[in-house]
Backbone as CSV, one residue per row, in Angstrom:
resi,resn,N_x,N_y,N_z,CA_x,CA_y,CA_z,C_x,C_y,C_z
1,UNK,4.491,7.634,-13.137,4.230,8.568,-12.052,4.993,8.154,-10.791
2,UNK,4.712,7.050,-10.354,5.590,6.728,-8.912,6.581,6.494,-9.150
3,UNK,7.673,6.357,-10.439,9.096,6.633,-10.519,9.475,7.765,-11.288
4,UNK,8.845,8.091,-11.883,9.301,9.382,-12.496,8.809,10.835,-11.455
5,UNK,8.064,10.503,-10.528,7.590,11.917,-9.659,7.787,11.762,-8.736
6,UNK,7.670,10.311,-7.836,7.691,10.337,-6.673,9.101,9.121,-6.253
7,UNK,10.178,9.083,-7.199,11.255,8.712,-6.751,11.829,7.303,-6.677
8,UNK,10.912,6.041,-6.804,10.705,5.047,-6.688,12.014,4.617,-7.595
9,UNK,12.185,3.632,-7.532,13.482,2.490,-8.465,12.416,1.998,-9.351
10,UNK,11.240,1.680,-9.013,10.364,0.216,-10.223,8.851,0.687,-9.316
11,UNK,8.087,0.526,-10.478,6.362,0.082,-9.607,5.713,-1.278,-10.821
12,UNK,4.985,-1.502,-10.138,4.443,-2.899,-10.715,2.898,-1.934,-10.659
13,UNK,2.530,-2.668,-12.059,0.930,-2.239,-12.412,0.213,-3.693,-12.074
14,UNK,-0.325,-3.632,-10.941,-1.019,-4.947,-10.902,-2.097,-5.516,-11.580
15,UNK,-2.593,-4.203,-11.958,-3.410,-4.607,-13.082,-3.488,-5.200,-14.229
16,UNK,-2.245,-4.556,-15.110,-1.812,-5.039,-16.286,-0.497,-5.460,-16.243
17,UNK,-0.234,-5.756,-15.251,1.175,-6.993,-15.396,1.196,-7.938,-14.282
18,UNK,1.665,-9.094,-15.061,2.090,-10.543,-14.095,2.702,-10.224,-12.947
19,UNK,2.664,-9.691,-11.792,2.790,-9.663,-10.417,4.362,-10.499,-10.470
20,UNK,4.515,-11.489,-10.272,5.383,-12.923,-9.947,6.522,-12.387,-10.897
21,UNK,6.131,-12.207,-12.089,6.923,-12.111,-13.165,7.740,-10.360,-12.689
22,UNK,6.698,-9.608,-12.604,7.637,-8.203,-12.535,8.566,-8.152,-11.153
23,UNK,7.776,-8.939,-10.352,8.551,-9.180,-8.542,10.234,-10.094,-9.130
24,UNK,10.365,-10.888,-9.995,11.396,-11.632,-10.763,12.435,-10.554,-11.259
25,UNK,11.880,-9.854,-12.113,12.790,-8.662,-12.833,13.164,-7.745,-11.743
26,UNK,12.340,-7.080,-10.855,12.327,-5.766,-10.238,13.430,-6.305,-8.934
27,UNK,13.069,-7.385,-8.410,13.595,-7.941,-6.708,14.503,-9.304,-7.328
28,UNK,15.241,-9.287,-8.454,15.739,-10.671,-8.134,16.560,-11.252,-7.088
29,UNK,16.785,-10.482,-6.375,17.277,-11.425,-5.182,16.253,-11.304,-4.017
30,UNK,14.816,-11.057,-4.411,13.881,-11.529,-3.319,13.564,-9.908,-2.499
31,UNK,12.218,-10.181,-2.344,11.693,-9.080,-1.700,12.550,-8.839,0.139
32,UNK,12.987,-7.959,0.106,13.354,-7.552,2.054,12.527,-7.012,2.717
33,UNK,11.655,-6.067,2.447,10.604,-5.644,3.598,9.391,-5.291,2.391
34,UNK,8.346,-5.792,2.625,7.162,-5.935,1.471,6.138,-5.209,2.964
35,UNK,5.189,-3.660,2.643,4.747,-3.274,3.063,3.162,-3.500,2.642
36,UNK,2.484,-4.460,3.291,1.083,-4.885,2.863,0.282,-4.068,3.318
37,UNK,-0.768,-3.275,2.512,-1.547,-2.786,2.290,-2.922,-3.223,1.859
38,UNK,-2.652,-4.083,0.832,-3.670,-4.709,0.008,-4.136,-6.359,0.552
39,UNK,-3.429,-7.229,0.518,-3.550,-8.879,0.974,-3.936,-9.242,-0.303
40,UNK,-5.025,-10.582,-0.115,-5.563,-10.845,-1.603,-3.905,-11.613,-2.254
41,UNK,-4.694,-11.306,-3.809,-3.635,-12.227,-4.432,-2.091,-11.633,-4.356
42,UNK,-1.912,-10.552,-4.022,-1.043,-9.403,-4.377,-0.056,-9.617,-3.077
43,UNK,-0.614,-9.790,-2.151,0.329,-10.494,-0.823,0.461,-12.160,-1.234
44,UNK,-0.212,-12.285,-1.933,0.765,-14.264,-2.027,1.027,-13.975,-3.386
45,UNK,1.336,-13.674,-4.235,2.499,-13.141,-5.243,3.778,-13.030,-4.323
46,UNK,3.923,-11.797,-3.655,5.272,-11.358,-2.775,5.709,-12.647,-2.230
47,UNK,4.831,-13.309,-1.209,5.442,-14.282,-0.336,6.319,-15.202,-0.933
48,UNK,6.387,-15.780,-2.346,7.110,-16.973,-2.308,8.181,-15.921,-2.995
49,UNK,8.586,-14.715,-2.881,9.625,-14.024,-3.581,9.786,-13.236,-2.530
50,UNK,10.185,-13.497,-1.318,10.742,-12.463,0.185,12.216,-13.688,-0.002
51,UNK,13.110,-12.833,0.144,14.498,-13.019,0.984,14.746,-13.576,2.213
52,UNK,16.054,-14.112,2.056,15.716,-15.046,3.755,15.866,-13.953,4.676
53,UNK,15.042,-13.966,5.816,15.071,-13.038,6.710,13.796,-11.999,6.461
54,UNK,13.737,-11.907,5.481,12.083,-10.752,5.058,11.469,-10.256,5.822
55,UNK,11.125,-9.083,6.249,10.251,-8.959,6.569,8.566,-8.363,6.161
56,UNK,7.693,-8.762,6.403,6.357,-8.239,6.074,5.364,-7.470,7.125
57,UNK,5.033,-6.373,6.542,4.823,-5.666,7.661,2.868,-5.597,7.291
58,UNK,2.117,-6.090,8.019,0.818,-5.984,6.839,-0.113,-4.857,8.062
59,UNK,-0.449,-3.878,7.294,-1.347,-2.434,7.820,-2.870,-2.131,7.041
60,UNK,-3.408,-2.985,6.336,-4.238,-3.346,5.632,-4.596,-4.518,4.667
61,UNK,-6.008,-4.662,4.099,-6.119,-5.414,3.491,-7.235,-4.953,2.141
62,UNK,-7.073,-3.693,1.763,-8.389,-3.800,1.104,-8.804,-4.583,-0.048
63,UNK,-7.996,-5.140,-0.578,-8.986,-6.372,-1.865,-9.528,-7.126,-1.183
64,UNK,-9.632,-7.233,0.318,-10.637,-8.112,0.970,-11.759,-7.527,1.832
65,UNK,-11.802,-6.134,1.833,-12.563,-5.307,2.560,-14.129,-5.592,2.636
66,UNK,-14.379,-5.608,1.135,-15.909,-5.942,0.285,-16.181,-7.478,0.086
67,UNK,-15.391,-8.273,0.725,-15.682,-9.380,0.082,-16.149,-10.097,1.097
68,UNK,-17.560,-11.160,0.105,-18.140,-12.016,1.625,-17.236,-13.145,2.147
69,UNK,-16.151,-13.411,1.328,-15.466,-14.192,1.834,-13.718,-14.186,1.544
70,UNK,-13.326,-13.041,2.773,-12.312,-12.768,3.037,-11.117,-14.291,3.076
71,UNK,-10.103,-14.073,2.466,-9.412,-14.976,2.587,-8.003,-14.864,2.791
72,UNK,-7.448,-15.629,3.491,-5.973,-14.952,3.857,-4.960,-15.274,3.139
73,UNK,-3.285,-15.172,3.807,-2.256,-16.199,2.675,-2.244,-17.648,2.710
74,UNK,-2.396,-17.528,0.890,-2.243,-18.929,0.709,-0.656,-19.656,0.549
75,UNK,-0.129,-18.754,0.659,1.775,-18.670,0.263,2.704,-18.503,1.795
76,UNK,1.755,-18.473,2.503,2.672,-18.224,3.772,3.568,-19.058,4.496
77,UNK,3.774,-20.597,4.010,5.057,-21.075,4.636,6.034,-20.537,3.599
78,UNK,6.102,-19.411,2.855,7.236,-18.594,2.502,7.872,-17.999,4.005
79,UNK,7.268,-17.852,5.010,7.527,-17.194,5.923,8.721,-18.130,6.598
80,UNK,7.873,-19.314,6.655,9.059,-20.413,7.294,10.296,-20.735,6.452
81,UNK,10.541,-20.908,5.362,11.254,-21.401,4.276,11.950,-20.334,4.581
82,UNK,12.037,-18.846,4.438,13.031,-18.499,4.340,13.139,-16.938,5.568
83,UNK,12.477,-17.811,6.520,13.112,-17.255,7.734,12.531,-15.760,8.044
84,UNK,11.053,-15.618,7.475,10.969,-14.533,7.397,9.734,-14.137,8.692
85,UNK,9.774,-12.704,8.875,8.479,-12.293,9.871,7.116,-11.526,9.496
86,UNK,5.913,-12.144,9.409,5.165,-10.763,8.997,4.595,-10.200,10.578
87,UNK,4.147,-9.001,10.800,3.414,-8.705,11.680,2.970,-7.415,11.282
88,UNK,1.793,-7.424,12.478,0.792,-6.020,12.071,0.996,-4.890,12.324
89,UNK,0.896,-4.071,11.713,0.986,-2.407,12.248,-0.204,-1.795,11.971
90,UNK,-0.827,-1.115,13.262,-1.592,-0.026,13.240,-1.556,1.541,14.036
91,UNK,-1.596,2.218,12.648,-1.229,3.477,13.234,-1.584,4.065,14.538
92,UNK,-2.613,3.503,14.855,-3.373,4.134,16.255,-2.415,3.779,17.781
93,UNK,-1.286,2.813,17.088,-0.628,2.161,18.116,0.498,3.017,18.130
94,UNK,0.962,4.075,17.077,1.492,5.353,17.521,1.150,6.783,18.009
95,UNK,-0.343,6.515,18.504,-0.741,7.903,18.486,-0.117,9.110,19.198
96,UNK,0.876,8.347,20.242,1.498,9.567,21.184,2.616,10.030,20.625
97,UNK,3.085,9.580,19.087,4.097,10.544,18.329,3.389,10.929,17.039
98,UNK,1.961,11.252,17.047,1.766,12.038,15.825,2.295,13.232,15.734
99,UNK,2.366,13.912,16.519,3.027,15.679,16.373,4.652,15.431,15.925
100,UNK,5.361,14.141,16.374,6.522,14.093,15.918,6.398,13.920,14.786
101,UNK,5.598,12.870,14.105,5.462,12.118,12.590,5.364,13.756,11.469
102,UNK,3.971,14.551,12.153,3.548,15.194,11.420,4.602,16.408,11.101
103,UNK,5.412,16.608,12.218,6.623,18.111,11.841,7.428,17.656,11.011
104,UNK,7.617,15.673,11.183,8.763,15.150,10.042,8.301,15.721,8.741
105,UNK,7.316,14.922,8.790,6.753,14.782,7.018,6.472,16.292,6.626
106,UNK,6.100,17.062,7.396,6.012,18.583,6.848,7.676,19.515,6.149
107,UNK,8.345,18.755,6.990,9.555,19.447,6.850,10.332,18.588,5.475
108,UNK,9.910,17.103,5.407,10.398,16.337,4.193,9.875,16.911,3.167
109,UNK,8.622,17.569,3.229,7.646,17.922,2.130,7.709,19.452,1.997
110,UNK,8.674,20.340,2.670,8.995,21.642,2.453,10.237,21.412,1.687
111,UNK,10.853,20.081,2.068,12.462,20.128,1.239,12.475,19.513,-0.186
112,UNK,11.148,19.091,-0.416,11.110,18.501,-1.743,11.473,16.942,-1.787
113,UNK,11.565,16.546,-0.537,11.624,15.451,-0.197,10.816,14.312,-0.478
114,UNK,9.575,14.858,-0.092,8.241,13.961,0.134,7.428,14.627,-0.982
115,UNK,6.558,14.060,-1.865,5.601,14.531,-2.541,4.134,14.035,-2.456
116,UNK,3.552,14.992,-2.469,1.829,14.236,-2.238,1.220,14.786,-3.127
117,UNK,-0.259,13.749,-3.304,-0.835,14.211,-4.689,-2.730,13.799,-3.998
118,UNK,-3.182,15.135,-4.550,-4.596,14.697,-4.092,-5.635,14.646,-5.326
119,UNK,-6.398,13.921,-5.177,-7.620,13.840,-5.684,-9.143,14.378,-5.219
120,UNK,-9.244,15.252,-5.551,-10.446,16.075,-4.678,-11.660,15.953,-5.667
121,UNK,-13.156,14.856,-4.911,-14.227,14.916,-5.855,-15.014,16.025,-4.901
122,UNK,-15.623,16.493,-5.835,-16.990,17.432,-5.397,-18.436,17.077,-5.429
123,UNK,-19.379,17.628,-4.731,-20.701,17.349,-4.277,-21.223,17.039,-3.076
124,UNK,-20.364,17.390,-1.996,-20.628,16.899,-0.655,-21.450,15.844,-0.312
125,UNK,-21.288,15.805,0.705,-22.143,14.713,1.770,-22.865,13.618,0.976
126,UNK,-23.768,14.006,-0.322,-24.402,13.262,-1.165,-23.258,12.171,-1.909
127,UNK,-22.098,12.991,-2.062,-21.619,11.823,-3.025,-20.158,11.472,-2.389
128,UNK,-20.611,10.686,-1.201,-19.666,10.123,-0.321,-19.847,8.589,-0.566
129,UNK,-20.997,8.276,-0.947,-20.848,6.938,-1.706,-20.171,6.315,-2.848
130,UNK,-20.165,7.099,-3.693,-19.630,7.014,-5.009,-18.424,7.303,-4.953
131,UNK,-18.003,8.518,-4.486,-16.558,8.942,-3.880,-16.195,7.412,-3.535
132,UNK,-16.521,6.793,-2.277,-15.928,5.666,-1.416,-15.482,4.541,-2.383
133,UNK,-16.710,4.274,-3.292,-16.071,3.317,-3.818,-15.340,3.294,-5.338
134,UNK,-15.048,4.664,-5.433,-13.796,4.946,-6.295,-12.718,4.332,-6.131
135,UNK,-13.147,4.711,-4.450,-11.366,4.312,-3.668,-11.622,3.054,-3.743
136,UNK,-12.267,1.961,-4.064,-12.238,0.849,-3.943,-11.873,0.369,-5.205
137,UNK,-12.769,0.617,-6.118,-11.986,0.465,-7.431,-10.682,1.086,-7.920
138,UNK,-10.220,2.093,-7.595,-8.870,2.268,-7.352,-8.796,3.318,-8.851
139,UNK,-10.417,4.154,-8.955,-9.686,5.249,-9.957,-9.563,6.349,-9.493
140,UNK,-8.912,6.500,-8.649,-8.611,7.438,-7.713,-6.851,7.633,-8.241
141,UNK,-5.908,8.662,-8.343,-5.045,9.602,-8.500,-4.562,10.196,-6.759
142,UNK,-3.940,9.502,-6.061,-3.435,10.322,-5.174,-4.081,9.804,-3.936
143,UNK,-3.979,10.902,-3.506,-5.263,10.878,-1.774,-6.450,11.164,-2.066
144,UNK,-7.355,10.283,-2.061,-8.616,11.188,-2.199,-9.532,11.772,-1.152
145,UNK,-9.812,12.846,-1.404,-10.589,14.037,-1.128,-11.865,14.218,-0.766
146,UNK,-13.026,14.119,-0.342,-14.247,14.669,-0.409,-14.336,15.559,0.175
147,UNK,-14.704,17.072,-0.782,-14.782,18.530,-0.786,-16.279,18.708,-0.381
148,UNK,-16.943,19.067,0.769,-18.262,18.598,1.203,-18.845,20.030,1.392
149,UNK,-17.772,21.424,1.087,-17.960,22.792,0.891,-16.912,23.604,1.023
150,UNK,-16.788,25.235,0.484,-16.042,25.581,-0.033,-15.558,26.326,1.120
């Protein structure tokens, strides 16, 4: 799906494949800009496989969201070794170009550019729990949705 629909060169199933090992095949000359989302083991996999100069850009963390004991990188003098930067991004720290962001991506996504895919559960308001932690377990398909009426 994310290379055959949505354009990608390679995706790694973190689930069912060695992380380290597919980052070897997919990046052999080392990750250049690794966009963290997740943290956890999945950000210290990447780190000792960034390029000199790398950068890491980290905008989340959810494999640590639920957990009582959040833990950070354990791989991070990758950063020093090979010269690399991580720092944080949060969207809220662009809020005075959302109307720009949003005419981009509308117009990428009229040209066939951009593709999006949603996941819409039903039952409103009641099943915003279960919904939530779909998204946590990650059997979720796309963006997900809660349809709370018609």
């Amino acid at each position: 799906l994310v290379v055959d629909e949505f354009g990608f060169d390679a995706a790694i199933d973190y689930r069912g494949e060695d992380i380290r090992k597919a980052l070897r095949t997919h990046a052999p000359d080392g990750v250049d800009v690794y966009f963290d989302n997740v943290g956890g083991d999945v950000l210290d996999a990447v780190l000792p496989r960034l390029a000199r100069g790398a950068r890491v850009i980290v905008c989340g963390a959810v494999s640590q969201y639920n957990s009582t004991e959040p833990k950070g990188p354990a791989n991070y003098l990758s950063l020093l070794v090979n010269r690399a930067t991580m720092t944080g991004m949060v969207v809220f720290d662009y809020a005075d170009r959302y109307a720009e962001g949003v005419a981009r991506l509308a117009a990428w996504r009229a040209e066939g550019r951009l593709t999006s895919m949603e996941d819409v559960a039903t039952g409103g308001v009641a099943a915003f729990p279960d919904t939530l932690m779909r998204l946590f377990r990650g059997e979720n398909r796309g963006k997900l949705v809660l349809k709370i009426a018609d």
